[in-house]
N, C-alpha and C positions, 0 to 999 in steps of 0.2 A: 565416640571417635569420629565418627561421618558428622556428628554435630562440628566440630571441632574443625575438621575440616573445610564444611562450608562457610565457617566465620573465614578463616584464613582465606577460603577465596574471593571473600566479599571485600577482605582489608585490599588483596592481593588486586582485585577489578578497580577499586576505589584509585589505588597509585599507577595502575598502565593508562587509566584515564587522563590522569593530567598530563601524559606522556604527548608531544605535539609528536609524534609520529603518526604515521599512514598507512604504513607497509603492513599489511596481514603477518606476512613470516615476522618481523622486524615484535611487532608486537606480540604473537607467541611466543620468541625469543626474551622478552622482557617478564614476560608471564612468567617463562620458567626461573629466570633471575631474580624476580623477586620471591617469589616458591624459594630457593633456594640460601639465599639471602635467610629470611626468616626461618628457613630449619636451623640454618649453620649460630649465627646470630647467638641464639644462646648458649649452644654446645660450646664454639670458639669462649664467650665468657664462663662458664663454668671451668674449663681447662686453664684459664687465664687464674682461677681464684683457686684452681687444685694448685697449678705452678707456685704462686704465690704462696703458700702454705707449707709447699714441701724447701720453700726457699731457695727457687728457680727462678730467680727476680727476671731477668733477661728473656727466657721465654716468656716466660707472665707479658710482660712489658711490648714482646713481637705479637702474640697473641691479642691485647691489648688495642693495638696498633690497627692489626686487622679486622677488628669486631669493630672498631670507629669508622674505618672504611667502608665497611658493608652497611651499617646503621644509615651513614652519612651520605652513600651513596644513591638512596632510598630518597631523601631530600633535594637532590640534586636534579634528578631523574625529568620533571616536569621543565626545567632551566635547559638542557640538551636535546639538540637538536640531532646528534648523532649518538646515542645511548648506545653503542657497538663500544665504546671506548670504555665508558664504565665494566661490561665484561672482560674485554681484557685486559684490564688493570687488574680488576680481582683476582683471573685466573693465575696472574703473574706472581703474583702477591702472597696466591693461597702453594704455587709451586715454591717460589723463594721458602718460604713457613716451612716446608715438609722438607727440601734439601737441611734447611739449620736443624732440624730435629734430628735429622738421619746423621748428620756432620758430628753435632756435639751428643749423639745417644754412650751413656755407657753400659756399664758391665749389670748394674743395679737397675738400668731404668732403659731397656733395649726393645720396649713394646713401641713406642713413638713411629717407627716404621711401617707402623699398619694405619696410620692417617693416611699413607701413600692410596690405599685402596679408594678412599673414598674418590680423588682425583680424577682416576676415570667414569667412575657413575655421572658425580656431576658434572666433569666438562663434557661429555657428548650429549647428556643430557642439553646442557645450553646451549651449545656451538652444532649440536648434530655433528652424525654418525661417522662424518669423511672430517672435517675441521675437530672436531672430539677427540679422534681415535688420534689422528696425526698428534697433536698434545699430547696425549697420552704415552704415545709414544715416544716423545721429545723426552718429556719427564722421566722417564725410565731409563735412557739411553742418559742421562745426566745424572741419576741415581746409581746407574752401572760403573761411569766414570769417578765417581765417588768411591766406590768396592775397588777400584783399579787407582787410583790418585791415592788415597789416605792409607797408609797401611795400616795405622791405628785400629782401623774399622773394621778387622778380620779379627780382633779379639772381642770384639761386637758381635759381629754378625759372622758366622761360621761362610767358610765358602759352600757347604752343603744348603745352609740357610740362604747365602744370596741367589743360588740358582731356583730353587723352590717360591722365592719369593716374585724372581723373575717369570715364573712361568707362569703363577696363579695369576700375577698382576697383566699379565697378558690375557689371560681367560676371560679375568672379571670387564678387560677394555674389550675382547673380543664381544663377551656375552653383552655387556652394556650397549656395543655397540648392533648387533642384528636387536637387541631389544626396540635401540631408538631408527632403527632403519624402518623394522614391522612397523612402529607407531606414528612414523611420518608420513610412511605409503599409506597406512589407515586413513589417517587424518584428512592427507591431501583427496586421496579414494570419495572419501566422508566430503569434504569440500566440494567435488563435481559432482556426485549427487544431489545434494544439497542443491548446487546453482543448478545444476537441468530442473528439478524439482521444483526450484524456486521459478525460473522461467515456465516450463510447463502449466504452474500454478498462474503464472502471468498472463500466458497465453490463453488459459481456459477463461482467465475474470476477461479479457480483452473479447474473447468468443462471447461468451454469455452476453457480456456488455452488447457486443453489437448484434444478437440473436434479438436481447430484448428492445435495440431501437429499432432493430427491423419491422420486432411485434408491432412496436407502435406505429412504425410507418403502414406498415399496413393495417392496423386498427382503424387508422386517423382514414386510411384512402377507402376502406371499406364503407367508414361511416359518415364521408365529407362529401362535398359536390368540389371536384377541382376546381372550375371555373369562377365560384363564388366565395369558396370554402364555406359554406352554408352545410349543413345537415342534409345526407342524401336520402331518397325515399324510404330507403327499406328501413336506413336510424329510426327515422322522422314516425315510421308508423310504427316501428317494434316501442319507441318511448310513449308515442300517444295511446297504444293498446294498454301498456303498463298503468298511464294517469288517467286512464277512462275507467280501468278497472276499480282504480282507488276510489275514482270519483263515483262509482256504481256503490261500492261498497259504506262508505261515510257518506253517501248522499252530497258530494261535491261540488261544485261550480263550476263547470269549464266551457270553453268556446273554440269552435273548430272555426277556422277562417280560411278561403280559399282566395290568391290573387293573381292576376290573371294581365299582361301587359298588353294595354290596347291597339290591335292593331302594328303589331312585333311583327311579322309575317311581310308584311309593308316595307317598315324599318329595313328588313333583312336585305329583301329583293330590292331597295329601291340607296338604301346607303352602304351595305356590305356587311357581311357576316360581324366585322372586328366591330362597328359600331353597332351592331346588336348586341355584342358579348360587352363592352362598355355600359350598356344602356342596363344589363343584368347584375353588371358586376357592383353600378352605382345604386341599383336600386337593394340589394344584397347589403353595401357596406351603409345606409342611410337607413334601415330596417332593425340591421343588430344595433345602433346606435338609441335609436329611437325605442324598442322594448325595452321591457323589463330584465331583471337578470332569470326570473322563473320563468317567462316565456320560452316557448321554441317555435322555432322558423327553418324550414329548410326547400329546398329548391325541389319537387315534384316531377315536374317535368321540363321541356322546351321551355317555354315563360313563365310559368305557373309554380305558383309557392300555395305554402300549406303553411297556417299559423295555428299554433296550441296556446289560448291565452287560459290561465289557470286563476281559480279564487278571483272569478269575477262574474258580474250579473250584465244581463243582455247592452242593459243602458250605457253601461262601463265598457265593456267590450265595442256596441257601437260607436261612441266619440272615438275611442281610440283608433278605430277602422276609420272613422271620415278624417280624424286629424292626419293618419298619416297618408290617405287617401289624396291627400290637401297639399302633402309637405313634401309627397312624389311630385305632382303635376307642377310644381315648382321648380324639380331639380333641372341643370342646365347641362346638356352633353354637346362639350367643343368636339368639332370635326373640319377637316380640309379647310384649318387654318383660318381662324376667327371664326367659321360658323358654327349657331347653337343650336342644338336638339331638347327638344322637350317633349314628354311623354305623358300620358295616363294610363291609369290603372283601372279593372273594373275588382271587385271585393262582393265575396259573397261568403257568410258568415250565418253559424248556426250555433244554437246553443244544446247543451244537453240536460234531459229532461228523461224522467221516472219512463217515460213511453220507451224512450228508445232502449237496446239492449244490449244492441253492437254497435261498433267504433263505427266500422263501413256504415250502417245507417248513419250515424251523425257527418261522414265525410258525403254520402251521397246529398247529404239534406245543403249542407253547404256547398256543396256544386251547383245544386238545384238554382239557389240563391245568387250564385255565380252568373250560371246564364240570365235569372231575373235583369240584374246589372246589366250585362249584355244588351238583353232587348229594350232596359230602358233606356237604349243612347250611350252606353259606356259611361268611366271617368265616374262612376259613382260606387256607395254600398246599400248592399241589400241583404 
């Protein structure tokens, strides 16, 4: 049966979809018309083929009538833009049905007056609890006037039977109706959970989201030099303690470089801070340029960089220290408007070897080589 049921709500989802409507309620509304549609659907033609047999051509034929319209309306459905009309055509249609039953019931065949019941399930079910129940009540007050209009219809229906009939049919609209009151406060209840839910879920991916750029923003400023975006000290030596270790371990090839801006100090005091920080910033962006992508470079201190050149031998390491040694003292820094600044560098570069054991000794050994540069006149490597 739950099998059973889920087809019918898969056929039932498949036709609200081609529905160009918008509206939430507008569309649970149509939910429950097609639901309904489809129960009735073949009940309506089985009564149509009883009629037909007991040779009640006329109902058969009203019956008949209705089941095309309910079928038909099903078709129609994705073509409307205002699917409210479709319901109350039905409802009208299935009320008209039940008055002619109750009209021409006789003596032999005076059950037809209990289709009245189903009335009220279904219209409040479709129209909800206040538009439902008011229907319901229209119908019954026209069913009344029927017991009061035909006198025929009291050798039908006893006056003990119309009052009895009257007041269960009120029960079944009353009960039907707090049923579908409970089930729309539910729903609606279920609906603003849902959207706070839905939002709080929104808000927490939106928190996280910006917890974890925060992470990176502060990753990136823990582990960058602002002024260059270079690699800052404590990166530069936590990565080269890591590739010293490896290169201790596999017997590796690596070269510490230390560089060092000649005579920056000068620059500072005698052109201004901002074109010393240009003079860093160009020598910074012509260095990541120039390496490789396994190298690492990062800014140490005031002027002074610190290079980790990886999977190379002394010779290889040297060229690459004088080329770029070569390709600094070339660069040109505009200032105050046409004038050009030019710089050198001094380079002092070490290799590491089975002697050494710690990084610091391989950074000392290249500083060492630093000032060699130094004393020999700057602008060179040593």
């Amino acid at each position: 049966m739950i099998t059973l049921a889920k087809n019918i709500q898969y056929f039932v989802d498949i036709i609200v979809a081609k529905s160009s409507c918008q509206d939430k309620t507008e569309l649970s509304r149509l939910n429950h018309y097609v639901w309904i549609t489809l129960l009735m659907a073949p009940v309506a033609l089985g009564t149509s083929a009883y009629n037909a047999y007991i040779h009640n051509f006329t109902l058969s034929f009203l019956v008949i009538l209705f089941s095309t319209h309910l079928i038909g309306s099903l078709v129609f459905i994705p073509k409307m833009k205002e699917t409210s009309l479709i319901y109350h055509i039905s409802n009208l249609l299935y009320a008209f049905l039940i008055l002619y039953m109750i009209f021409n019931a006789t003596d032999t065949d005076n059950s037809r007056i209990l289709w009245a019941y189903v009335y009220p399930i279904g219209t409040i079910f479709l129209f909800g609890n206040r538009l439902g129940f008011l229907y319901s009540c229209v119908l019954l007050g026209m069913i009344i006037g029927l017991f009061g209009i035909v006198p025929e219809i009291h050798t039908t229906y006893s006056i003990p039977f119309q009052v009895r009939f009257s007041v269960t049919y009120m029960t079944v609209a009353f009960i039907s109706s707090w049923v579908e009151y409970h089930r729309s406060r539910y729903q609606q209840e279920s609906m603003k959970s849902h959207k706070a839910l839905f939002l709080e879920q929104m808000n927490l991916k939106e928190e996280i989201g910006q917890r974890i750029e925060l992470e990176k923003e502060l990753q990136y400023l823990a582990q960058t030099d602002t002024l260059t975006g270079l690699h800052n000290r404590r990166y530069f030596l936590e990565v080269a303690e890591q590739e010293f270790t490896r290169a201790v371990r596999y017997n590796g090839s690596i070269c510490f470089a230390v560089l060092d801006v000649d005579q920056f100090k000068s620059i500072n005091d005698t052109l201004g801070h901002p074109i010393g920080d240009a003079v860093l910033k160009a020598l910074a962006k012509h260095c990541l340029k120039s390496l490789r992508d396994t190298d690492i470079m990062a800014r140490i201190g005031g002027e002074e960089f610190a290079f980790l050149l990886l999977h190379v031998n002394e010779e290889q390491a040297r060229a690459k220290m004088e080329t770029l040694n070569k390709e600094l003292s070339s660069l040109e820094i505009p200032y105050d408007e046409g004038k050009i600044l030019n710089f050198t560098v001094s380079i002092g570069l070490a290799m590491y070897t089975p002697e050494i054991k710690r990084l610091d000794e391989l950074y000392i050994k290249a500083d060492a080589k630093l000032y060699e540069a130094k004393d020999a006149g700057r602008n060179c490597v040593r």
